[in-house]
C-alpha positions as a printed Julia matrix, in Angstrom:
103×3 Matrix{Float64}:
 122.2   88.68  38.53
 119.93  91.51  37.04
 117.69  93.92  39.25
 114.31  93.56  40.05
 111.76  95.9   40.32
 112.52  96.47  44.14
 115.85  97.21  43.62
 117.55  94.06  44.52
 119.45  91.83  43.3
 118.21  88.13  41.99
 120.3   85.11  41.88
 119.12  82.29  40.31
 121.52  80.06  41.58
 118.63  78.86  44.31
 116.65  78.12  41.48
 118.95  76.15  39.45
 119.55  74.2   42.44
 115.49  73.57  43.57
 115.73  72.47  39.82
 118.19  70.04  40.0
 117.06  68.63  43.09
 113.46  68.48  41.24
 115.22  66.47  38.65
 117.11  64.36  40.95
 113.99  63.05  43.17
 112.59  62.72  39.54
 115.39  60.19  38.72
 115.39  58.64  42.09
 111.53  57.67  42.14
 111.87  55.95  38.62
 114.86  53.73  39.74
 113.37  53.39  43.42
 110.68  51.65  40.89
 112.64  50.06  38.62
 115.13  48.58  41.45
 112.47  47.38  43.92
 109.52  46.71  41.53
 105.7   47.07  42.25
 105.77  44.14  44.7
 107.09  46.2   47.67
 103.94  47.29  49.88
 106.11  50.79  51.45
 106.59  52.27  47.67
 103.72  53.86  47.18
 104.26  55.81  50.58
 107.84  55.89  49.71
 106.77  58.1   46.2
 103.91  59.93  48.06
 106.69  61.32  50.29
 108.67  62.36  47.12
 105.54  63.73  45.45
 104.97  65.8   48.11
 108.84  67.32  48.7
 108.77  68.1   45.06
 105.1   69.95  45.33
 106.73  71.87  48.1
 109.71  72.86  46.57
 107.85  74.29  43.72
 105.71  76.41  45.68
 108.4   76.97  48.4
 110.98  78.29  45.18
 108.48  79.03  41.98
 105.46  79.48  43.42
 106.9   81.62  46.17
 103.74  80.5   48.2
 106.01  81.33  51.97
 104.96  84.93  50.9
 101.45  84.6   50.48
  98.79  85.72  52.67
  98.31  82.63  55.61
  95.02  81.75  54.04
  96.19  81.57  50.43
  99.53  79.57  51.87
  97.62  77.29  53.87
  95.62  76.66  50.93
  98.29  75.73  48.75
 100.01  73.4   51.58
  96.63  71.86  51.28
  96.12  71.63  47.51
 100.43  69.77  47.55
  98.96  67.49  50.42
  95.72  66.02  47.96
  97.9   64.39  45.22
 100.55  62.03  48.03
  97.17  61.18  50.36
  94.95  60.12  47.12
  97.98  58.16  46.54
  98.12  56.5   49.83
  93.99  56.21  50.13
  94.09  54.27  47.07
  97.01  51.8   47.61
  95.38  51.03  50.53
  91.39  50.99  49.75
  91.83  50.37  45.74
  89.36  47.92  45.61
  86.58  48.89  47.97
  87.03  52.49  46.44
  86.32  50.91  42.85
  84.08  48.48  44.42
  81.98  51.77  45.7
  82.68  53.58  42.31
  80.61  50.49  39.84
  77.39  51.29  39.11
């Protein structure tokens, strides 16, 4: 542990283990993927859920973001939400979206 500039003491054990959890849902998505294959119609909400417990640990641990003003917090609980539901949106509407997108 060293000292801040408060005054108080930081352990980085927390950090090593948001870090190792990081890498662990890391590891679990790719054999989730691997082990079920891109046939099964719940994976892509399976890895939007892990996408967005990994975007929330980072700001929750490294980001700090629970400290944050409500406006700037809110707005990064918003900005981890975009990635999982653009995810979901275009599982489910791939085709119309592109469809919309031709020119």
């Amino acid at each position: 542990m060293k000292p801040s500039e408060s005054g108080k003491a930081v352990s980085l054990i927390p950090l090593a283990l948001v870090w190792l959890a990081l890498i662990i849902l890391s590891l679990f998505s790719l054999m989730l993927g691997e082990w079920v294959g891109r046939t099964a119609n719940w994976l892509p909400a399976v890895v939007a859920v892990v996408i967005w417990l990994k975007a929330w640990l980072v700001a929750r641990y490294f980001l700090e973001a629970y400290q944050c003003v409500p406006f700037i917090r809110r707005l990064v609980l918003g900005f981890i939400c975009f990635a999982p539901l653009s995810l979901i949106i275009t599982d489910t509407f791939g085709p119309e979206i592109a469809a919309l997108l031709q020119l």
